[in-house]
C-alpha positions in Angstrom: -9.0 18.5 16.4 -8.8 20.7 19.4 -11.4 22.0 21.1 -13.9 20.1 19.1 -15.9 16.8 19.9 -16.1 13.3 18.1 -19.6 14.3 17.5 -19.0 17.7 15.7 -15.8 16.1 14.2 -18.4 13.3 12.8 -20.6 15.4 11.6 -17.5 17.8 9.6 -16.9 14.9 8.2 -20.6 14.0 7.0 -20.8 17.5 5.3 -17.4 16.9 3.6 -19.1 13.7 2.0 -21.4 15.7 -0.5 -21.4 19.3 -1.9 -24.8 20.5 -0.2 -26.6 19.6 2.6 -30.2 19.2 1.1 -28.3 16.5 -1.5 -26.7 15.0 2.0 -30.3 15.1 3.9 -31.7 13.1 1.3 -29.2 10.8 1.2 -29.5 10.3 4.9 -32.7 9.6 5.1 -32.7 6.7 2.9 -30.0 5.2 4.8 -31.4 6.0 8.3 -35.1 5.5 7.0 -36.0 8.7 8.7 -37.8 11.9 7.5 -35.7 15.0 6.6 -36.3 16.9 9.4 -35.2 14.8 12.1 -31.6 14.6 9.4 -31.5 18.6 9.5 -31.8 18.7 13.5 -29.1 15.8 13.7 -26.7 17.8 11.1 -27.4 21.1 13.0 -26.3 19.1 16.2 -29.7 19.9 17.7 -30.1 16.2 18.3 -26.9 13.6 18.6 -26.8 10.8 16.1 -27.3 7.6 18.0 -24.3 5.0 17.8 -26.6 2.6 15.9 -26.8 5.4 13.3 -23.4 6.6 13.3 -22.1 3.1 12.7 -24.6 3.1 9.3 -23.3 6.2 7.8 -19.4 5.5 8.8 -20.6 1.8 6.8 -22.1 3.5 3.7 -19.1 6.5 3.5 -16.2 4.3 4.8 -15.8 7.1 7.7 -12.6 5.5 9.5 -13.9 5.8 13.4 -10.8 4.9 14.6 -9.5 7.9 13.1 -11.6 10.1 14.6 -10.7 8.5 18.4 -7.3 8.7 17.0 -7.1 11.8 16.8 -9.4 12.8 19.6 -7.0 15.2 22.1 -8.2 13.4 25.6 -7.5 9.9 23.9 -4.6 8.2 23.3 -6.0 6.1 21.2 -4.2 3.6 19.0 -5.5 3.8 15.6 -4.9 1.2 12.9 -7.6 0.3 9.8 -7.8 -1.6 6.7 -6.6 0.2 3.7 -9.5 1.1 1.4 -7.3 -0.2 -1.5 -8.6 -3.5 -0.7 -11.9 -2.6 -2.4 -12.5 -4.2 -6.1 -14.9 -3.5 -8.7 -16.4 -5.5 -11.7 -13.3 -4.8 -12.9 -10.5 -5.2 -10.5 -9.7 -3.2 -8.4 -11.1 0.2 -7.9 -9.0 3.4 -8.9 -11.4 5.6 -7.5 -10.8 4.4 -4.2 -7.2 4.4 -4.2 -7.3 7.7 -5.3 -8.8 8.9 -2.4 -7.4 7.0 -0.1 -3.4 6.2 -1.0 -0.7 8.6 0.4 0.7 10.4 -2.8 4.2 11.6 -2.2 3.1 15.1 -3.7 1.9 15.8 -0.4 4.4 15.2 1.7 7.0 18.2 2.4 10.3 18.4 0.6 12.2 17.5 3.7 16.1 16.3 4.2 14.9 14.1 6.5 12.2 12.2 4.0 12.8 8.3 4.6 11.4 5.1 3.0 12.2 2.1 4.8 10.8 -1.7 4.7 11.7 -5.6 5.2 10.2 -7.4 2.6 9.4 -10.7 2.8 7.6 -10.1 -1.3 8.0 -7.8 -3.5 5.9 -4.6 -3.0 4.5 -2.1 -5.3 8.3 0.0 -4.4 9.4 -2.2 -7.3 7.1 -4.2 -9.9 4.9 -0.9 -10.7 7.3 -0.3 -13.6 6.7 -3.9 -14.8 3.5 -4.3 -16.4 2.9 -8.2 -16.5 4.3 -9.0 -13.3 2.3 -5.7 -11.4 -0.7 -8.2 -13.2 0.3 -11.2 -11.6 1.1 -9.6 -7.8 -2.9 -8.4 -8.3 -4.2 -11.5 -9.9 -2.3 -13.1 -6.4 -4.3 -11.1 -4.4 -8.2 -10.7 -6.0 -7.8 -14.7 -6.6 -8.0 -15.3 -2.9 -8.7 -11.7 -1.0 -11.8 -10.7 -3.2 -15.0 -12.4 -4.8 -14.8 -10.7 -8.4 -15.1 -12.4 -11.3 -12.3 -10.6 -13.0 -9.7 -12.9 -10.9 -10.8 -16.2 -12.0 -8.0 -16.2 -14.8 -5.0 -14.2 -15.4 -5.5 -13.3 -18.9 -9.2 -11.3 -17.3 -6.4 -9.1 -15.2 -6.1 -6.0 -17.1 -4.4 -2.8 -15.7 -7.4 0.4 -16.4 -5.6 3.2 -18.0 -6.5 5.5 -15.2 -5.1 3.1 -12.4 -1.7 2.8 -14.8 -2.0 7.1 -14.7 -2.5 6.8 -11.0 0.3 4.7 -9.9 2.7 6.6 -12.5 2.2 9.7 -10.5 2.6 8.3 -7.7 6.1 7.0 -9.0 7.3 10.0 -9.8 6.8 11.3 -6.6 9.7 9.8 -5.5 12.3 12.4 -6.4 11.4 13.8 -2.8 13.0 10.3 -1.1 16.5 11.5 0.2 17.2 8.2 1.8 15.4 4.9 0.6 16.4 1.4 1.7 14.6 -2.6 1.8 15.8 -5.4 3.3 15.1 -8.5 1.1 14.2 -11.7 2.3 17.0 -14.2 1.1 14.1 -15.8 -1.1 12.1 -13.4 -2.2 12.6 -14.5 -5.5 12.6 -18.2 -4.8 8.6 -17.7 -3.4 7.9 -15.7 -6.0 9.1 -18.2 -8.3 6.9 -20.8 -6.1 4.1 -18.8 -7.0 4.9 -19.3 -10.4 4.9 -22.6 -10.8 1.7 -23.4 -8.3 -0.9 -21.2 -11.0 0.9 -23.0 -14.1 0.2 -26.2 -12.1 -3.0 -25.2 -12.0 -4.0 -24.1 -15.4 -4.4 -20.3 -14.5 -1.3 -19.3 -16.1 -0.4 -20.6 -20.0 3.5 -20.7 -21.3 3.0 -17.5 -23.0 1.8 -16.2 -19.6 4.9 -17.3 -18.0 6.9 -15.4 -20.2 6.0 -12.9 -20.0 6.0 -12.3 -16.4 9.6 -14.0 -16.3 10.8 -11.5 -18.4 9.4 -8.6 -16.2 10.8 -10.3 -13.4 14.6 -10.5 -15.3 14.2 -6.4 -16.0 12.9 -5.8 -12.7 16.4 -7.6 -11.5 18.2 -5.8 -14.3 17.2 -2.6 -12.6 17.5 -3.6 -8.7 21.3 -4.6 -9.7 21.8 -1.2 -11.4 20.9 0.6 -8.4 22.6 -1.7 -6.1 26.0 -1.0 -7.6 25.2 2.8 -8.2 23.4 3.2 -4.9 20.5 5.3 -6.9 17.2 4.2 -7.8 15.8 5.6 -11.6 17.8 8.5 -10.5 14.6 9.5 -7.9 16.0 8.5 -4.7 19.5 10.6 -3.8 20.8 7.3 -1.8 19.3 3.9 -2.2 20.2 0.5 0.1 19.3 -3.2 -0.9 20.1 -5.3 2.3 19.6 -9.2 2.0 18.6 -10.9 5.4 20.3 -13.8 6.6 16.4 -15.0 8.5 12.6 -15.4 7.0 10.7 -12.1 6.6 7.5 -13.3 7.3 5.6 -10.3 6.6 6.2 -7.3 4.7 6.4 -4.0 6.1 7.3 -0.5 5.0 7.5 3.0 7.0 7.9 6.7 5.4 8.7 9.2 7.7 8.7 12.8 6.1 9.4 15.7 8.6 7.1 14.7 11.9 4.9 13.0 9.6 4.5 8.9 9.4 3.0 6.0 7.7 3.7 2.4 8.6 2.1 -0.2 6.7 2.2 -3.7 6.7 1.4 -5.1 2.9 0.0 -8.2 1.3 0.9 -8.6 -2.2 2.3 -4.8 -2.9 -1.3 -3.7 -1.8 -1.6 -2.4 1.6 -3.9 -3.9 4.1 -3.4 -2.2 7.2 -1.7 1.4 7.5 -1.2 3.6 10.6 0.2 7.1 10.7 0.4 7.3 14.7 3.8 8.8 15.3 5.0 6.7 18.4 4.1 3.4 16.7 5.6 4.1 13.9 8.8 4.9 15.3 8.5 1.8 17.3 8.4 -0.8 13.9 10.7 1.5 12.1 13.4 1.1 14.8 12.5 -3.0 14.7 13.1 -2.7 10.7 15.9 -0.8 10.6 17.9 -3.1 13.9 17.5 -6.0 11.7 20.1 -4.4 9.1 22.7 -5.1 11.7 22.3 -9.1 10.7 22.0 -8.5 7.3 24.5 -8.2 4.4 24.2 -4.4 2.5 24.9 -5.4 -1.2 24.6 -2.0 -2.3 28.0 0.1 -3.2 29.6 -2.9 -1.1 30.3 -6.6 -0.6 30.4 -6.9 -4.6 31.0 -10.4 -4.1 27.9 -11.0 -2.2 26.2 -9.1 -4.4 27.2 -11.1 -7.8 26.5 -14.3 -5.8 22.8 -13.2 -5.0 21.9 -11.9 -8.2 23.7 -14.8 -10.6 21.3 -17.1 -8.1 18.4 -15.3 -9.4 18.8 -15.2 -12.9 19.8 -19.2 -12.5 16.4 -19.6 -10.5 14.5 -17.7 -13.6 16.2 -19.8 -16.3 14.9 -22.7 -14.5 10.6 -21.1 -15.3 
């Protein structure tokens, strides 16, 4: 973004938002209630949109400001926002606007230095995307209390679209670029999910058959995660794969990539991810703070079989018990 303003940057981005101007004029003018030509002189940079009307359009075309400041060569600024996967339709929640919006792996370069990193205190979408009842129940989670659709008022409504299932497949198999993947678990990251369990059954919103069938997701999702941790491979996508259990809470879960100079850090809610930044020095900063905490934590992959028999026979007793 060097040698260019925040306004022209703005207004690039305005022109990127529909494939001509006179379609992008009219649409301006019904949101700015203002006649063409004064949307031409504004687009031409003639005349500067005000910071009333700015804040309108970046509204109606979810134009991330802070990205712009972000990026802005005399700023420094800090730039963090709220993933756009947060947005639901009718129907749940809205493939179009995680395709735009989510990093696919496709773009990052093949690199030897391609990390994935995270403490989880839940699962994330890393590992139930494979597992088609329980992906349903970590959504049904969220929409039930982070969105107003209808569609979360039972689980039975949740439904994964065809094209979100193509979506996140893809982005799966992007993978096979990870050279070095690891996650440390919280101790009960089974137990709370467990929790979760039983509170919706309690509650009516999940049936026996429901149960189930996310139980038995859960059990293969375990099946897998034990497979890798004596292997030290994931699906045969990521060259060298760690499981870490942590002896303290994870309170929150939170997950870096670091591909070449590149970063993301994210912290999620759910396996969806609320708030994402890609600035490189604070992403360094939290991926240092995940990866010091592997020094108190007990690496059950390749190593300490015993501990690693221990924490898995603990699951499988906690799922018998659903």
């Amino acid at each position: 973004m060097k040698n260019k303003c925040l306004s022209s940057e703005f207004l690039f981005q305005l022109e990127k938002m529909r494939t001509t101007r006179p379609a992008l004029v009219h649409e301006i003018s019904d949101i700015l209630n203002m006649d063409e030509n004064s949307v031409y002189r504004r687009l031409r940079g003639a005349v500067k949109f005000s910071v009333d009307e700015i804040g309108k359009l970046a509204r109606h075309y979810h134009l991330s400001l802070d990205e712009l400041l972000s990026a802005y060569p005399e700023g420094g600024y800090e730039a963090w926002k709220m993933d756009l996967l947060l947005i639901a339709d009718k129907d749940g929640l809205d493939p179009d606007a995680i395709e735009r919006n989510i990093p696919l792996i496709n773009e990052f370069p093949n690199s030897q230095c391609t990390e994935l990193g995270g403490s989880l205190g839940s699962l994330t979408r890393h590992f139930y995307m494979h597992h088609k009842h329980l992906w349903r129940f970590m959504h049904f989670k969220w929409g039930r209390y982070y969105s107003n659709v209808n569609t979360y008022s039972s689980f039975d409504a949740v439904q994964i679209s065809p094209k979100l299932a193509d979506l996140f497949e893809v982005h799966l198999s992007r993978w096979k670029n990870i050279k070095y993947a690891f996650f440390i678990w919280d101790s009960l990251i089974f137990q709370k999910l467990v929790n979760d369990i039983r509170y919706y059954k309690s509650m009516d919103l999940l049936t026996e058959e429901n149960v189930l069938l996310i139980k038995q997701d859960i059990i293969e999702l375990l099946d897998v995660c034990e497979k890798a941790a004596i292997e030290g491979r994931c699906r045969d996508i990521v060259e060298r794969f760690e499981i870490y259990i942590s002896p303290i809470n994870i309170d929150t879960s939170q997950v870096y990539l670091r591909y070449g100079e590149h970063w993301n850090y994210s912290i999620e809610v759910h396996g969806i991810r609320p708030i994402i930044t890609s600035k490189p020095n604070v992403c360094k900063e939290f991926s240092q703070s995940i990866n010091r905490l592997k020094n108190a934590s007990v690496l059950i992959s390749k190593s300490a079989e015993r501990e690693r028999r221990r924490f898995f026979n603990q699951q499988y007793e906690l799922l018998n018990s659903l």
